[in-house]
N, C-alpha and C positions, 0 to 999 in steps of 0.2 A: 504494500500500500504506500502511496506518496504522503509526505506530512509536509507542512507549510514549512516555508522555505526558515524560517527564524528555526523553528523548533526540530526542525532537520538537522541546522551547523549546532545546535546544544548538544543532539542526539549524538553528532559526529565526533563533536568534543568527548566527549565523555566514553564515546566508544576506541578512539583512538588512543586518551588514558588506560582503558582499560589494556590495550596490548601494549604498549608500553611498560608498565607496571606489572603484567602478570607474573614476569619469569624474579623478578629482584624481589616487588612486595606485593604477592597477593592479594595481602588484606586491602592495601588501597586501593586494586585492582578491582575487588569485589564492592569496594563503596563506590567506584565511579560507576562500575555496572549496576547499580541498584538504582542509582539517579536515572539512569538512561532508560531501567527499565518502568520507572513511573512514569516517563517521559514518553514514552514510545513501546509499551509492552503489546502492542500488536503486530509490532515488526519483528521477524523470523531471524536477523542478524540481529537484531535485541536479545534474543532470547536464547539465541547462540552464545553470545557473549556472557551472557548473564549466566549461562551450564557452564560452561572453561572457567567464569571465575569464582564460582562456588565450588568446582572441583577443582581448581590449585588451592583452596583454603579446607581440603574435606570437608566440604557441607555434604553428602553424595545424594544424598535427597531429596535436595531443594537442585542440585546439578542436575539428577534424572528428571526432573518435572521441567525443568528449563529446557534440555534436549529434545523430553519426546514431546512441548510443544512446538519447537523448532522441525519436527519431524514432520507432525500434523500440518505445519500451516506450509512447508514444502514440496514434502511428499518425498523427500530426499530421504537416501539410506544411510549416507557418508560420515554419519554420529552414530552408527549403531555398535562400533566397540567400545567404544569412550561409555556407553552407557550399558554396555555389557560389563566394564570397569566398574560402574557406580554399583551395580548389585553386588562386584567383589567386594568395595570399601564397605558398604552395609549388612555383609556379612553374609553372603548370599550366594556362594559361586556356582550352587550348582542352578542359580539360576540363569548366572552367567554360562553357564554350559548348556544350558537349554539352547539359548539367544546364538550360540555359537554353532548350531545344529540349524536354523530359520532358513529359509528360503532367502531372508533379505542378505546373506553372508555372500550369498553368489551374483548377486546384483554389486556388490563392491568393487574399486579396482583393484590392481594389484597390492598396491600402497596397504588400504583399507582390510583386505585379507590377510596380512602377515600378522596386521594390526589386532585382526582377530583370532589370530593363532597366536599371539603372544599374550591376548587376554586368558582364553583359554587353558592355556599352559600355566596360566597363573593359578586359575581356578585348579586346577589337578591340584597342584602345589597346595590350596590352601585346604583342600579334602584330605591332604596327604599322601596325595599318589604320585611320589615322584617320579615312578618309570613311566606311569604314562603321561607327566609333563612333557618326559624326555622323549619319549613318541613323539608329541604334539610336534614337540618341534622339527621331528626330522623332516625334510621337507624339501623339494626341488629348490626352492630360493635361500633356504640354508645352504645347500651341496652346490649354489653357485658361485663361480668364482668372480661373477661380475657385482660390481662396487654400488646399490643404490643407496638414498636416502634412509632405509631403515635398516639396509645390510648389516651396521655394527650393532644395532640394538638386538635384533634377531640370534647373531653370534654370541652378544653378551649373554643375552637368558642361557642359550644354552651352553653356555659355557659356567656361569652360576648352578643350572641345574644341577651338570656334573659331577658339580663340585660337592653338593648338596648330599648327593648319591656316592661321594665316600670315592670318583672316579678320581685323583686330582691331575693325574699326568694328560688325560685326557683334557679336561678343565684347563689347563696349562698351556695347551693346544691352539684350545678355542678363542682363551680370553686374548692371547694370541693374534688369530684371525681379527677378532673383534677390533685390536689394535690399531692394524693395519688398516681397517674399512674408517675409522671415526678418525676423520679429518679435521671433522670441528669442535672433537671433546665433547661430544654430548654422552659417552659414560667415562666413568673410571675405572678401565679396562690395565691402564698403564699401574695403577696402585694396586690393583687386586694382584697383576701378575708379579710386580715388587714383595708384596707377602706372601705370594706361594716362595718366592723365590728367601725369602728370609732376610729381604733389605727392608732398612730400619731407616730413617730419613730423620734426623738429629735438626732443631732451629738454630743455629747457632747464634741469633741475635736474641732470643730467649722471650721471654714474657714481654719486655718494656723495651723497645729497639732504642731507646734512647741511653742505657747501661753502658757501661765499656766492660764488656765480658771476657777483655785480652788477659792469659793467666799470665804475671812476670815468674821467667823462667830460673830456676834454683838457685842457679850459678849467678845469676843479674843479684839477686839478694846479698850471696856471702862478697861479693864486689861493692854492692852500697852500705853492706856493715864495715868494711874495713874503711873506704871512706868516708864514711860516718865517724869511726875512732882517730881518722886523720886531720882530720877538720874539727871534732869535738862537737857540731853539728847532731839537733838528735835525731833520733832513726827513727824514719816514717816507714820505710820503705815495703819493712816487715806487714805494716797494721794495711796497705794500700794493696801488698799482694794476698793476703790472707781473705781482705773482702772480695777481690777479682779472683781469686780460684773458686769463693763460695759463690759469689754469684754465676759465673760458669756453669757450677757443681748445678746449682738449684736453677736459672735459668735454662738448661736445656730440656726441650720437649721431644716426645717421639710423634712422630705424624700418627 
């Protein structure tokens, strides 16, 4: 539906807060969508908007009512994992395995079907049925060696699953592959395989980067005490490295 031209550019405002904000801070994300959707809740990108931003804050609830009006006033399929999602956050997977069974799965595209075997695969997981998570996943656009959009996330799950399943060399493998495919960092493929791997990753600027956390080395000490008794001069030098080894000591984190 069209809305008058004033309450169109508010609408716009507010919607284009909303994807700005979603990935940093959801919560404001979801108050710009809330205005937009008093604004204009018979619009179907309203009410898109307004599902994305109650499911980056888990509302999953009030996200499912927002999709499947957005579904209705479309007649679009293109939200039906994202809402096959929200039955998992509410606790619900095998109704998300239902939903992954519909005739609307086969109406998806490619993108949207992987999308639905990764929801899927969650729900196994959250019934507890890891191997056939790990089913779920095998899968022509797994076993491809060509690079899409959702190629690293696909590898990730199952490379998690694997891992999950007590597999890890295998897991080790994948998360691996996963690597290679996320170009732009959308997982943490590179830290998982860091701790299969047994690397530990130390802060060395510690809690307060503003510290001087340099430890003075042994030998600098018995050097400032001798010139310290040459000059009569009193000795700092001792109390200055005492605090720089303990702050070291107690400033470093593990990742």
């Amino acid at each position: 539906m069209s809305l008058p031209k004033t309450l169109a550019e508010d609408v716009s405002r507010n919607l284009v807060m909303v994807a700005r904000l979603i990935d940093e801070d959801p919560e404001q994300a979801y108050a710009y969508s809330r205005i937009a959707l008093r604004l204009a809740s018979r619009v179907a990108a309203v009410r898109e908007a307004a599902g994305f931003a109650a499911y980056a804050t888990q509302k999953y609830s009030e996200a499912l009512a927002e999709f499947r009006a957005a579904k209705r006033m479309t007649g679009s399929v293109e939200l039906w994992p994202v809402m096959a999602d929200c039955e998992r956050g509410l606790g619900r997977p095998e109704r998300a395995m239902a939903m992954a069974g519909e005739p609307e799965v086969q109406k998806l595209d490619k993108a949207g079907q992987v999308e639905m075997r990764l929801v899927a695969a969650g729900a196994r997981r959250d019934m507890g049925q890891l191997d056939a998570a790990i089913v779920t996943l095998q899968s022509p656009e797994l076993a491809s060696s060509a690079v899409h959009p959702w190629t690293a996330r696909l590898r990730y799950a199952y490379a998690d699953a694997l891992l999950a399943a007590g597999r890890e060399d295998e897991a080790r493998e994948w998360f691996g592959k996963a690597l290679e495919a996320d170009k732009d960092g959308s997982t943490d493929a590179s830290d998982r395989l860091a701790e299969l791997d047994g690397v530990e990753f130390v802060d060395a600027l510690g809690d307060d980067e503003g510290e001087d956390d340099t430890v003075v080395p042994a030998d600098a000490d018995a050097d400032a005490d001798e010139a310290d008794e040459d000059t009569g001069k009193p000795d700092v030098t001792d109390g200055a490295a005492d605090k720089a080894g303990t702050e070291d000591e107690n400033g470093t984190s593990q990742a």
